[in-house]
N, CA, C and O atoms as a GROMACS GRO file, in nm:
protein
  228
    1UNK      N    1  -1.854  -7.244  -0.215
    1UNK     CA    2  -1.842  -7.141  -0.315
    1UNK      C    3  -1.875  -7.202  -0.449
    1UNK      O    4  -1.828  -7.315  -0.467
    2UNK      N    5  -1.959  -7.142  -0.563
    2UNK     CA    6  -1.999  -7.198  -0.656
    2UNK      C    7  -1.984  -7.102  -0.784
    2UNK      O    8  -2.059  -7.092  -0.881
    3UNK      N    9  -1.883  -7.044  -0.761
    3UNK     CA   10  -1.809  -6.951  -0.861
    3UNK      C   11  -1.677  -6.922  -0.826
    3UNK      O   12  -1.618  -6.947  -0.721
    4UNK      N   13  -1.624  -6.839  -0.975
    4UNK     CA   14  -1.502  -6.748  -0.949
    4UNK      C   15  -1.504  -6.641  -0.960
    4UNK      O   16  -1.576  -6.601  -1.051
    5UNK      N   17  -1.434  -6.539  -0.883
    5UNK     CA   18  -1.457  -6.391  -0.836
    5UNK      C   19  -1.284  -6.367  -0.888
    5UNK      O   20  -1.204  -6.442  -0.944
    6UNK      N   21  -1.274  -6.198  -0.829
    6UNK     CA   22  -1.147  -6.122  -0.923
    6UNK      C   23  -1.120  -6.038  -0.750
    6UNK      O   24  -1.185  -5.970  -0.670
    7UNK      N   25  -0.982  -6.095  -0.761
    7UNK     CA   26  -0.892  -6.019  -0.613
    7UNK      C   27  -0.839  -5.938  -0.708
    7UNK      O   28  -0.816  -5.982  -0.820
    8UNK      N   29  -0.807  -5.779  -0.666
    8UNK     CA   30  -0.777  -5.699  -0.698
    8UNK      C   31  -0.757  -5.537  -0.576
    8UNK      O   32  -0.830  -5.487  -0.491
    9UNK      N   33  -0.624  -5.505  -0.628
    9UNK     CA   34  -0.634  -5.356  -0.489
    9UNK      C   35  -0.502  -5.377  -0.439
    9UNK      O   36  -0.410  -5.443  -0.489
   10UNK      N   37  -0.506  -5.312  -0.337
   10UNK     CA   38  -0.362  -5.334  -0.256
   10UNK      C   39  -0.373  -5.294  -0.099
   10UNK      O   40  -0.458  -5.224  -0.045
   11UNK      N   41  -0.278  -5.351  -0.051
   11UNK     CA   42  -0.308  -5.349   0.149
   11UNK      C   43  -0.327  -5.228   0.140
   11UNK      O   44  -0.399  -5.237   0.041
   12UNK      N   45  -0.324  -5.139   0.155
   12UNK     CA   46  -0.359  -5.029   0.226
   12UNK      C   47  -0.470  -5.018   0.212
   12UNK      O   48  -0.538  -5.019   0.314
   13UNK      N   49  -0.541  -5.003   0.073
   13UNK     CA   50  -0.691  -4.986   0.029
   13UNK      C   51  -0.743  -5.065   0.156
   13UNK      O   52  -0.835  -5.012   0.219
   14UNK      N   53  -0.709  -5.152   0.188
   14UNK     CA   54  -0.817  -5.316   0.236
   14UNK      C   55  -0.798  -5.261   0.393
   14UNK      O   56  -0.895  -5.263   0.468
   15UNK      N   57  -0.646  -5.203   0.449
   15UNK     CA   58  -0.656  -5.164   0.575
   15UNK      C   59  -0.749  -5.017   0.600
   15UNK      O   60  -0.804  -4.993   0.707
   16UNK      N   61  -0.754  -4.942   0.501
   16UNK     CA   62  -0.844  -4.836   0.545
   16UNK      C   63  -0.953  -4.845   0.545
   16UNK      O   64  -1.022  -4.796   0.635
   17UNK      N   65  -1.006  -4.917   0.433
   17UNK     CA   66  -1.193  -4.958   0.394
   17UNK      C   67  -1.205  -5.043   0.555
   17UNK      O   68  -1.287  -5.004   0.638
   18UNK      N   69  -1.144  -5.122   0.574
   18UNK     CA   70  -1.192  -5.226   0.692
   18UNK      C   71  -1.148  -5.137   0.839
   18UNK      O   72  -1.196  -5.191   0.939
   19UNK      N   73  -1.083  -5.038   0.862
   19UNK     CA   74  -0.977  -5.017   1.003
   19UNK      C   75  -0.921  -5.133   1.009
   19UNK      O   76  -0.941  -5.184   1.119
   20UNK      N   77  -0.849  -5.207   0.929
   20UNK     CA   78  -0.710  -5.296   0.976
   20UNK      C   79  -0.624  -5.239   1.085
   20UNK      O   80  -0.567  -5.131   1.073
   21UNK      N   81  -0.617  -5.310   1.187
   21UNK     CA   82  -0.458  -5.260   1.261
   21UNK      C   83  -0.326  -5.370   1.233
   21UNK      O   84  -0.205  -5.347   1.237
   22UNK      N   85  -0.399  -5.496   1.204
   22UNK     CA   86  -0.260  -5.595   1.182
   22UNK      C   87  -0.293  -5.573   1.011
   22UNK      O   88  -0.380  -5.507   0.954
   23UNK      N   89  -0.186  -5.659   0.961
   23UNK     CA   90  -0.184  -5.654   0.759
   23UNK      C   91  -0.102  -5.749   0.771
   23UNK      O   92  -0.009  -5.762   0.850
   24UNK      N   93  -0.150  -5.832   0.668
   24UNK     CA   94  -0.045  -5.942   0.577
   24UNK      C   95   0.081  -5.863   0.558
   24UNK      O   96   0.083  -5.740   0.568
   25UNK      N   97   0.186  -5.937   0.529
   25UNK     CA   98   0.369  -5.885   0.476
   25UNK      C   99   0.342  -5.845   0.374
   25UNK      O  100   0.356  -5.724   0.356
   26UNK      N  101   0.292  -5.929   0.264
   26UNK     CA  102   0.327  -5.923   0.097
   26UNK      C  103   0.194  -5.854   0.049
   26UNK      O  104   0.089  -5.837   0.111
   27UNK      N  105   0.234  -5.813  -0.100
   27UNK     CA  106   0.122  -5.723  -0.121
   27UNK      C  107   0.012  -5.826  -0.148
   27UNK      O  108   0.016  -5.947  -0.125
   28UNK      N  109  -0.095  -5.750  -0.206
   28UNK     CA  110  -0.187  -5.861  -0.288
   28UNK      C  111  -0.110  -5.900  -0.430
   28UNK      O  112  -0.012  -5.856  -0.490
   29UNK      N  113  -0.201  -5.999  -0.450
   29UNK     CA  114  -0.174  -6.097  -0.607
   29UNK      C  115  -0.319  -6.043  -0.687
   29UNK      O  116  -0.424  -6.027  -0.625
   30UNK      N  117  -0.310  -6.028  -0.776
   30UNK     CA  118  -0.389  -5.978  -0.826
   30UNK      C  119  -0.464  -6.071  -0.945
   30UNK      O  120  -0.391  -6.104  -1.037
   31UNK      N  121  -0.578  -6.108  -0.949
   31UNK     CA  122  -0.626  -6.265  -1.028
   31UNK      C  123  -0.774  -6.208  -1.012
   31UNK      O  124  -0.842  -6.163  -0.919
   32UNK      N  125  -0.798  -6.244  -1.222
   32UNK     CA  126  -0.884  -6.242  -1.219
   32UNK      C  127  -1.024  -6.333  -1.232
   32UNK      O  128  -1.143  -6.300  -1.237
   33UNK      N  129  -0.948  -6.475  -1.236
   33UNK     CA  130  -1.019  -6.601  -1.190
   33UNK      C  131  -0.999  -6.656  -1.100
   33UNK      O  132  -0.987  -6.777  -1.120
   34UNK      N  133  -0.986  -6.616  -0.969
   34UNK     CA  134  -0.974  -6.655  -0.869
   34UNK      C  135  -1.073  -6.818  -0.848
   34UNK      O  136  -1.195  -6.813  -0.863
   35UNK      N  137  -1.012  -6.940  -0.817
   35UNK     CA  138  -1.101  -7.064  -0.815
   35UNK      C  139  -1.137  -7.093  -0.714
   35UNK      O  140  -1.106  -7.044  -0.605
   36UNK      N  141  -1.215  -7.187  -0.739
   36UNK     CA  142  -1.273  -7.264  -0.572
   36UNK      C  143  -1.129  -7.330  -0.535
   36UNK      O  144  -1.047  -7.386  -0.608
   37UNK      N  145  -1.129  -7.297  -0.353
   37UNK     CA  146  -1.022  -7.377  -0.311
   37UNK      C  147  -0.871  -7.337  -0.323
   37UNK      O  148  -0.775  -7.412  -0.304
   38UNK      N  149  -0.869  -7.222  -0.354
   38UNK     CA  150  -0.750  -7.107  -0.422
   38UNK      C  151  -0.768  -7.013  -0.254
   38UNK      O  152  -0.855  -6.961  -0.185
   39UNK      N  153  -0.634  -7.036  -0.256
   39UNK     CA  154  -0.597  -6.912  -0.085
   39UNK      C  155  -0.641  -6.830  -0.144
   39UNK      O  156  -0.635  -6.824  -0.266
   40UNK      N  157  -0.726  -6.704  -0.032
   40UNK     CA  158  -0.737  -6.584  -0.072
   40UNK      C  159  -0.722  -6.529  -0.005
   40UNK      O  160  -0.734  -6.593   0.098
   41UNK      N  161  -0.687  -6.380   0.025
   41UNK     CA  162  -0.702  -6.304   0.152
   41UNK      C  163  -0.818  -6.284   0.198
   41UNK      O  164  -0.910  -6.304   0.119
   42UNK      N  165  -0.852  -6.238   0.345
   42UNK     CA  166  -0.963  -6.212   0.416
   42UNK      C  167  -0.952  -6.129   0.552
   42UNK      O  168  -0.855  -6.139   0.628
   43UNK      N  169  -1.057  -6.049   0.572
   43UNK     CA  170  -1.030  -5.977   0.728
   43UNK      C  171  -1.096  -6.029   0.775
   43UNK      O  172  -1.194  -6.069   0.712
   44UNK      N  173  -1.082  -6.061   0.924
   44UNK     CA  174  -1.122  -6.146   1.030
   44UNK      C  175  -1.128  -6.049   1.144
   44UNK      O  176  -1.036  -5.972   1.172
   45UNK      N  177  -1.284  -6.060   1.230
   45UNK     CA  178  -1.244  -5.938   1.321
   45UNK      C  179  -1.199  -6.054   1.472
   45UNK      O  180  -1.245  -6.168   1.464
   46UNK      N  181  -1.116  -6.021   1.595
   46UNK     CA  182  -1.176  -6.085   1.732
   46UNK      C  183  -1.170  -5.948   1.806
   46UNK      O  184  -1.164  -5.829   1.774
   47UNK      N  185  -1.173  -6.042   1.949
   47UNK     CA  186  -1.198  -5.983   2.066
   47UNK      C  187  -1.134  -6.013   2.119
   47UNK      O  188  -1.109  -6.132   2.134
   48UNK      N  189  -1.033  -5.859   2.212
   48UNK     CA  190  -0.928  -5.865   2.275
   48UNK      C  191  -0.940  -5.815   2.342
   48UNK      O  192  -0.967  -5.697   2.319
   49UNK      N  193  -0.930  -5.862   2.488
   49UNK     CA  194  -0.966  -5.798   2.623
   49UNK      C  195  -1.027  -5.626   2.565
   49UNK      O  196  -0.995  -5.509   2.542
   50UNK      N  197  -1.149  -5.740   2.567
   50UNK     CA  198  -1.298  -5.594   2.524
   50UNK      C  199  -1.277  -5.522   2.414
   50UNK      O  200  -1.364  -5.443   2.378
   51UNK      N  201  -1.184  -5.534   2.357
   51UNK     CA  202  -1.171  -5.445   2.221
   51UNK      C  203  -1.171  -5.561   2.114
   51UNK      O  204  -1.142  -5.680   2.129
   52UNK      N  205  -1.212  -5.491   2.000
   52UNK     CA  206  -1.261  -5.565   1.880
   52UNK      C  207  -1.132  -5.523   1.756
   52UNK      O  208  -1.154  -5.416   1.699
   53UNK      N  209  -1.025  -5.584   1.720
   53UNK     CA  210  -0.928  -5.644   1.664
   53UNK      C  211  -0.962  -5.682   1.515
   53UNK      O  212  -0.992  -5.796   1.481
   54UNK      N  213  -0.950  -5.541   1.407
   54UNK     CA  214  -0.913  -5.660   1.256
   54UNK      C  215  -0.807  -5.662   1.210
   54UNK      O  216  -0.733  -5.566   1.188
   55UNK      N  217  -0.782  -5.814   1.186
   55UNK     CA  218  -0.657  -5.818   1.095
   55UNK      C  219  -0.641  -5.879   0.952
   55UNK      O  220  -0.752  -5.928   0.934
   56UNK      N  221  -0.586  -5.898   0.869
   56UNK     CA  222  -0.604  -5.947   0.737
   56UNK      C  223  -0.512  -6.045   0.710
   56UNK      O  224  -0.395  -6.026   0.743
   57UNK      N  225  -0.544  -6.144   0.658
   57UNK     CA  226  -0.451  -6.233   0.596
   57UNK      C  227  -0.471  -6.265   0.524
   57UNK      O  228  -0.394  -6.342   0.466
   0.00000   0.00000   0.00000
């Protein structure tokens, strides 16, 4: 990564735009210099006996 970007929104937004079925506990943090090497959230899709699974963390 060779910049900083701006987390902003809240779980629900992120579970409906994506179809989330799992969600992080806590809400988002909201930052608008997010740095290199700084946790961020992300949706991740797998595969679960044949079905395709997103969840966010």
């Amino acid at each position: 990564m060779c910049g900083r970007f701006v987390t902003a929104g809240n779980k629900v937004a992120i579970r409906d735009a994506f179809s989330v079925e799992e969600t992080f506990e806590d809400e988002l943090k909201r930052s608008w210099n997010v740095a290199p090497m700084q946790g961020i959230p992300f949706v991740s899709e797998q595969l679960r006996e044949g079905e395709l699974v997103r969840r966010s963390r």
